[in-house]
C-alpha positions as CSV (number, residue, x, y, z in Angstrom):
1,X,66.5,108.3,142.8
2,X,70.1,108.3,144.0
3,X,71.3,107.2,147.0
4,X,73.2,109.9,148.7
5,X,75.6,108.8,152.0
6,X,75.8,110.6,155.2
7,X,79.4,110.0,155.5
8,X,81.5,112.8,153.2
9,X,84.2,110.6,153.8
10,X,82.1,108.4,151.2
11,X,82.4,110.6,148.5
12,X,84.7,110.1,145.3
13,X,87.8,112.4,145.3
14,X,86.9,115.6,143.2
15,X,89.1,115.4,140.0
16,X,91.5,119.1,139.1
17,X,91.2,119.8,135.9
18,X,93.7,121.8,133.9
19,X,91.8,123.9,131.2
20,X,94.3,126.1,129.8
21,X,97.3,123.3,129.8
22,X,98.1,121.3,126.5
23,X,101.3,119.7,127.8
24,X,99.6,116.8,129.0
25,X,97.1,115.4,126.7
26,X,93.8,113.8,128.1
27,X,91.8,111.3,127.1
28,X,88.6,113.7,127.3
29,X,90.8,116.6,125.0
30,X,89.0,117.4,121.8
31,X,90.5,116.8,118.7
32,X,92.2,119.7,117.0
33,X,92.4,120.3,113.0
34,X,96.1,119.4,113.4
35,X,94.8,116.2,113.9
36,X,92.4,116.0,110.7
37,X,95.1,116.8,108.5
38,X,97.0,114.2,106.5
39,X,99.6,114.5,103.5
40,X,97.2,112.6,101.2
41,X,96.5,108.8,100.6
42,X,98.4,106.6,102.4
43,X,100.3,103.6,99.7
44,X,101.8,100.9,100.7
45,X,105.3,99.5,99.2
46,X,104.4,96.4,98.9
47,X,101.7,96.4,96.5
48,X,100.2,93.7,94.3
49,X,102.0,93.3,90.7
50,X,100.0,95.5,88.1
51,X,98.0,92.7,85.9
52,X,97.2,93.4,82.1
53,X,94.2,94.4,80.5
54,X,93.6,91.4,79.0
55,X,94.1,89.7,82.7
56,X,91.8,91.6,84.3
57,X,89.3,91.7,81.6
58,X,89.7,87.1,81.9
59,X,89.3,87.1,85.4
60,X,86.3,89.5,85.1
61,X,84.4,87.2,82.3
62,X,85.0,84.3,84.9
63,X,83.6,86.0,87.8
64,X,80.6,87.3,85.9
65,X,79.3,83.6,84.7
């Protein structure tokens, strides 16, 4: 059971909060489909060299011993 002081002095400060305002974004805001959205996959510049068929189809032969 909580403990509840006598003092009101005691209590925390009641927190305002700003329902309709999006200006300031809040670590409690829900995200919005805006945020879900992405320009499809992501590649990066610096990829690997592409290896050959042959390559690939060595290095598989030797992993699968």
């Amino acid at each position: 059971m909580p403990v509840i002081p006598e003092d009101p002095k005691s209590f925390p400060a009641k927190e305002s909060s700003n329902k309709g305002s999006d200006s300031q974004p809040d670590s409690s805001q829900k995200a919005t489909m805006q945020d879900h959205l992405s320009k499809g996959p992501q590649i990066p510049d610096n990829m690997p060299p592409k290896a050959s068929r042959e390559e690939i189809e060595a290095r598989m032969k030797e992993l699968n011993k």
